[in-house]
C-alpha positions in Angstrom: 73.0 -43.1 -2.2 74.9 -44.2 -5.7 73.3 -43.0 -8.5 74.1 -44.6 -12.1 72.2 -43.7 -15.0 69.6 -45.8 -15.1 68.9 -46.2 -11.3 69.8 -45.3 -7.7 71.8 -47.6 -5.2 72.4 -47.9 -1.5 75.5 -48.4 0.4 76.5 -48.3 4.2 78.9 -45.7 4.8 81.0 -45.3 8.0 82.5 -42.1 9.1 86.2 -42.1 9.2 86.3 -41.6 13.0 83.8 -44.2 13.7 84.6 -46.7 16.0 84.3 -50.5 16.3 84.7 -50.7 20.2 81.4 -52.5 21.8 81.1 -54.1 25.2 83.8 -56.8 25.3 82.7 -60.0 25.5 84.7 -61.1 28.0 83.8 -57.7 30.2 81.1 -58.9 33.4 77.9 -57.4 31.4 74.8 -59.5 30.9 74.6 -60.2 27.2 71.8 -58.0 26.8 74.0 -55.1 27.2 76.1 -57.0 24.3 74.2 -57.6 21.8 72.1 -54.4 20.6 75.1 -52.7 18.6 75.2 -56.1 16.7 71.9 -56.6 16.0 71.8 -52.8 14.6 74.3 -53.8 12.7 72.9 -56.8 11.6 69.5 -55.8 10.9 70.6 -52.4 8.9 72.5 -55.0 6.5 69.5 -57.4 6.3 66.4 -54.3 5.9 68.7 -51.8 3.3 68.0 -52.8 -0.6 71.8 -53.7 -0.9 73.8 -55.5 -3.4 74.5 -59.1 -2.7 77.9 -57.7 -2.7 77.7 -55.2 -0.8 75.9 -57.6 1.7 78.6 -59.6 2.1 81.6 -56.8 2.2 79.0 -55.2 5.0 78.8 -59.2 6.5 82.6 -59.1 6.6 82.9 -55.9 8.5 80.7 -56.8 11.4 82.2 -59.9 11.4 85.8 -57.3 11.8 84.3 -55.6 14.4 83.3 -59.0 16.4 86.6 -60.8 16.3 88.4 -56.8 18.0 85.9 -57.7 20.9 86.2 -61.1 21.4 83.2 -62.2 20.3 82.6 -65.8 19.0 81.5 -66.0 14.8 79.0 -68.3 16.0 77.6 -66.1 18.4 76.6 -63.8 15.7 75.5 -66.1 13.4 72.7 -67.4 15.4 72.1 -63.9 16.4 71.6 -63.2 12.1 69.8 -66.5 11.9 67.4 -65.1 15.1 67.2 -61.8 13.5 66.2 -63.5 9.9 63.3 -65.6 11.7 62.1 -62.7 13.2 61.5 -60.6 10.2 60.5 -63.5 8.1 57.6 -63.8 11.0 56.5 -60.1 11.0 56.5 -60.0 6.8 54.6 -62.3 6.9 52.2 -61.5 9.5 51.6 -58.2 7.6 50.9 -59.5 4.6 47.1 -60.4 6.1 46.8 -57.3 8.0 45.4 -54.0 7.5 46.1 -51.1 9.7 44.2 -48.1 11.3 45.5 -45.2 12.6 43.4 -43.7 15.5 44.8 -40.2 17.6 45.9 -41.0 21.3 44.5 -38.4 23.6 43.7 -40.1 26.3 44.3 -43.8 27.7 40.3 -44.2 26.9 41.1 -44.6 23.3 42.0 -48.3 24.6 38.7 -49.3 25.1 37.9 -48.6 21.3 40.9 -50.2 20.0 40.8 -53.2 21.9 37.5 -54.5 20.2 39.8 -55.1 17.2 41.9 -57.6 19.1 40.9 -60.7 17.8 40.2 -59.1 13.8 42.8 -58.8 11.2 43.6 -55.1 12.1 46.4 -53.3 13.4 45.9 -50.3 15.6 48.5 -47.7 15.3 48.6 -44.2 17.1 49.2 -40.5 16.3 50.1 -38.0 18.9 49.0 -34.6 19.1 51.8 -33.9 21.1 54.3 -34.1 18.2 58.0 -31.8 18.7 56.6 -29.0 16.3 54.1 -28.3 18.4 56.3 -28.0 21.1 58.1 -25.5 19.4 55.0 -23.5 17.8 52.3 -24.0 20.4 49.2 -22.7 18.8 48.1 -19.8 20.6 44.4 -18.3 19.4 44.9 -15.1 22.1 48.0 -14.1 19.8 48.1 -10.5 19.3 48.2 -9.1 15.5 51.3 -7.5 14.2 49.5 -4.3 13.8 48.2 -4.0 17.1 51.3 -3.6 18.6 53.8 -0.8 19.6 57.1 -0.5 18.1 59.4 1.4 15.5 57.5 1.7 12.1 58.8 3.0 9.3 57.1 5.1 6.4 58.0 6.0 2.9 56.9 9.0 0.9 56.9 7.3 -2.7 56.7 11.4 -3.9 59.9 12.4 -2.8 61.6 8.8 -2.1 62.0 9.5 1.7 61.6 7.5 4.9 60.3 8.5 7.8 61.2 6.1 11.5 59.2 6.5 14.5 58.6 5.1 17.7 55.4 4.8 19.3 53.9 2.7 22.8 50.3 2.6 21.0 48.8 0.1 18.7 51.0 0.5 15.1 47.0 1.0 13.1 46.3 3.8 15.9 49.6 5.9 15.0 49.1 5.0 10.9 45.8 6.4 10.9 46.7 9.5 12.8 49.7 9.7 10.3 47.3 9.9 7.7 44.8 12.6 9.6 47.4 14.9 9.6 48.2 14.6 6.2 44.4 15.1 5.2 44.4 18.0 7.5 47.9 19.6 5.7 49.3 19.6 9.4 53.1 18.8 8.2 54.7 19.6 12.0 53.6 16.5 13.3 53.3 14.4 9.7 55.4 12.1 8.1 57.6 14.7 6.9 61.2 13.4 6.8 62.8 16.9 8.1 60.9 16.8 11.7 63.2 13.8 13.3 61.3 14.1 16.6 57.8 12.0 16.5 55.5 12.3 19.4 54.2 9.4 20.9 
């Protein structure tokens, strides 16, 4: 991204240790194997809002990388010229269609979609199964914080001490007896910060 004062521009950028080695040409590979790094190339150059300039100098450098691996400029051309037609094609195919998103949960979700075959809609799917999911699975059985066991820690706002204990029962369960004692001037087993020993 280039930005000038009055507006934003894009430009291809190339790591310094990127390569330009692709399947040879000449290697024993079906072209199929060939072609996809070139038409990556080819359709990042043709989809990105460039320059004309820039167009070109990014032209010239697939063009680079082509001749290194002996492949023919024609080749690519009428690979461009391919690519070209083909998104020509889908533009303007979309410009009389209207989409609708449905959620796939099933393969039964078929049999609703495919009554909009022969209309002007396109169906498109969400998953449920999405990454973040996978990494936060909702779980409703989730135990609260506070019903846990664990080291707690209480401060006196009084006399600006801290007390740290340790307890194998719910957190609430040893808070509220914290505050019994307290209510019953019981200091031995309170939060007093010179008993260091806390029973559990």
């Amino acid at each position: 991204m280039i930005r000038n004062p009055f507006n934003l521009e894009i430009d291809i950028y190339r790591k310094p240790t990127t390569t330009d080695t692709t399947i040879n040409f000449l290697s024993n590979h079906p072209t199929e194997n060939k072609n996809p790094p070139y038409c990556y190339h080819i359709n990042r150059m043709l989809s990105l809002p460039l320059t004309e300039e820039r167009r070109q100098t990014e032209w010239e450098t697939i063009q680079t990388i082509v001749q290194n691996n002996n492949f023919l400029n024609a080749h690519i051309a009428r690979l461009k010229t391919k690519i070209q037609h083909k998104t020509h094609i889908r533009t303007t195919k979309n410009e009389s269609k209207k989409w609708a998103t449905y959620t796939y949960h099933s393969p039964k979700v078929r049999k609703l979609t495919n009554l909009f075959k022969h209309t002007n809609i396109n169906i498109t799917f969400k998953s449920t199964n999405t990454i973040q999911q996978s990494i936060k699975p909702k779980n409703p059985n989730k135990i609260p914080d506070y019903n846990r066991s664990g080291v707690y820690k209480l401060t006196c706002k009084t006399r600006n001490m801290s007390y740290v204990g340790q307890t194998i029962r719910h957190l609430t369960q040893r808070y509220h007896e914290h505050t019994r004692y307290i209510r019953n001037n019981d200091p031995p087993i309170s939060i007093c910060p010179t008993h260091s020993k806390e029973p559990t």
